[in-house]
N, C-alpha and C positions, 0 to 999 in steps of 0.2 A: 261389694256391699255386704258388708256381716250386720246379719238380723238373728233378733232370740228366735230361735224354732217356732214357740209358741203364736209368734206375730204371722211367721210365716205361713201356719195353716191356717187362718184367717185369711190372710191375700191371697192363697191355693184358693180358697173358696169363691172368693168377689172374683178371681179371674178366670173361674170356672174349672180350675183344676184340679179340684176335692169336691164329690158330692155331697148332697148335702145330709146325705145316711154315713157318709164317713167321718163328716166334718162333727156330726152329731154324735158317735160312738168315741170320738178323738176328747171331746168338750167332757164326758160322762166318765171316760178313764183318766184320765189328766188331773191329778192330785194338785200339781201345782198350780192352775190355775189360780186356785181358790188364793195363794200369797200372791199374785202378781195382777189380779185385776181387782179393785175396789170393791167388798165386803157386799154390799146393797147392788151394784153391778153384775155381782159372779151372780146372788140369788135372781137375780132377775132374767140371766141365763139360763140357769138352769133349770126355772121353773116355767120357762118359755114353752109354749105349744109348737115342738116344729113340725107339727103335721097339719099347721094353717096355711091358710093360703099365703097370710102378709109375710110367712116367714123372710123374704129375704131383705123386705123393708126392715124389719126387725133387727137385721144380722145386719145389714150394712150402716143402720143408726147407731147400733150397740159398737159395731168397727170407729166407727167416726167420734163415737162419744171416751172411747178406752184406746186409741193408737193414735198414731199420726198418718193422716190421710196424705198427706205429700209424698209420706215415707213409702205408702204404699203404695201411690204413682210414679215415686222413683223405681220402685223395684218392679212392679210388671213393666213400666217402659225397658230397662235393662233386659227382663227376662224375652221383654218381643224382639229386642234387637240384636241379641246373643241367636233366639231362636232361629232368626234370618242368615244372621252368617252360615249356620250349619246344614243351609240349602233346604230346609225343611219347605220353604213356602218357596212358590215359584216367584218370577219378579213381578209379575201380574197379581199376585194374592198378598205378597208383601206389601206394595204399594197399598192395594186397599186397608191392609189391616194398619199401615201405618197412619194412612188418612182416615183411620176409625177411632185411633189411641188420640191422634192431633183434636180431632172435633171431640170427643167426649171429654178431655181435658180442657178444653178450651170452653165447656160448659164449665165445670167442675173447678178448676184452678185459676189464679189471676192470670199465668201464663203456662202455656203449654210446657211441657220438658222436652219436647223436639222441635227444631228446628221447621220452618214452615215449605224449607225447600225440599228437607226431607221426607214431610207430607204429603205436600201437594207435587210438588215440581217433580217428581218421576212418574205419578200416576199422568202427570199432563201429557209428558214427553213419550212415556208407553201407548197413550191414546193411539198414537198413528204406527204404531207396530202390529205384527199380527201375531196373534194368542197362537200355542201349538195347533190347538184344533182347528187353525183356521189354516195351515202351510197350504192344504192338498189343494187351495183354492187359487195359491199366488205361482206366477211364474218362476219357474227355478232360478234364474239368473237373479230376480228381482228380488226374493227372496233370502238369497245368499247376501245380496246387499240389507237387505232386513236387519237378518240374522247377526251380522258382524257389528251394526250401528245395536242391534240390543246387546250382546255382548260388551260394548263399549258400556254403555248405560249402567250395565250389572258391575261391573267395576268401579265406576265410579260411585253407584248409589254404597256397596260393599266398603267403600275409603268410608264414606261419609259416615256409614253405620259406623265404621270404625273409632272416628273421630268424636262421635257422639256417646258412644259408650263411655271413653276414654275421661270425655268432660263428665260424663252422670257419675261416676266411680272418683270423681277428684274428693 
C-alpha cells in the first residue's frame, strides 16, 4: 500500500505512533502542507492550540475532514497484521489486539477489514490454552499436549494473517 508520506504521519499519530510533540514540530516544518491541504483547513491547523486538552478530538476531525478514513483503516490494519507476522506480539496479545482493531472498526466502518474469524475465532480457541505464565502450574505431559495444539493454532492464525494481507494489498 503506497501512501503520500504526508498522510502517513497523520495515521503514525491516530495509531499512536508519532507523539503528539512530534507530530506537532512535523505540521510547523512541513512547507508542503500548506499546497496539499485546503487553504482555510491548513490555517485552522495551524493556528490550533495543541496544548488543549480536546487536542486529539481536533486532530482526528481535521484527519476525517482532509483524508480518507478507510484509507487509514486499511493501513493500520495492514501495519497490525505485518506487525504479527514478525513475532512482535505473542498469540495471546495478537488475538486481543486483533479483537480491538475488529470492534473499533466495526463502530467506525460499515464493515470491518478483517475477517471475524480472524478476530474473534483465535482469541475463542486460545481461551482454553495456557498463557506462558501459567506453564509452572500444568502438568508436563499435558502441557506438551498444550503446547503442540497452540503451535498448530499459531500457524494456522499466521496463513490466515497471510491471506488477509494479501487481500488488503489487492
Amino acid at each position: 500500500m503506497k501512501l503520500a508520506p504526508n498522510r502517513i504521519k497523520f495515521y503514525q499519530f491516530l495509531n499512536d505512533d508519532l507523539s503528539l510533540e512530534e507530530l506537532v514540530e512535523w505540521i510547523y516544518t512541513n512547507k508542503e502542507l500548506e499546497n496539499i491541504i485546503p487553504n482555510d483547513q491548513y490555517l485552522d491547523l495551524i493556528s490550533n492550540n495543541f496544548y488543549d486538552s480536546a487536542v486529539d478530538v481536533f486532530l482526528k476531525s481535521f484527519i476525517r475532514r482532509n483524508f480518507d478514513w478507510d484509507e487509514y483503516e486499511k493501513w493500520r490494519t495492514i501495519k497490525l497484521l505485518e506487525t504479527i507476522t514478525t513475532g512482535e506480539f505473542d498469540m495471546f496479545n495478537a488475538a486481543f489486539q486483533l479483537s480491538q482493531l475488529f470492534l473499533e472498526q466495526d463502530e467506525d466502518m460499515e464493515e470491518p477489514l478483517i475477517s471475524i474469524g480472524l478476530a474473534v475465532g483465535y482469541a475463542s480457541e486460545l481461551d482454553r490454552l495456557p498463557m506462558e505464565s501459567e506453564y509452572k502450574n500444568w502438568n508436563q505431559e499435558a502441557l506438551e499436549i498444550k503446547l503442540e495444539e497452540l503451535e498448530r493454532l499459531k500457524t494456522s492464525m499466521l496463513a490466515d494473517i497471510d491471506n488477509e494481507i494479501r487481500r488488503l494489498k489487492k
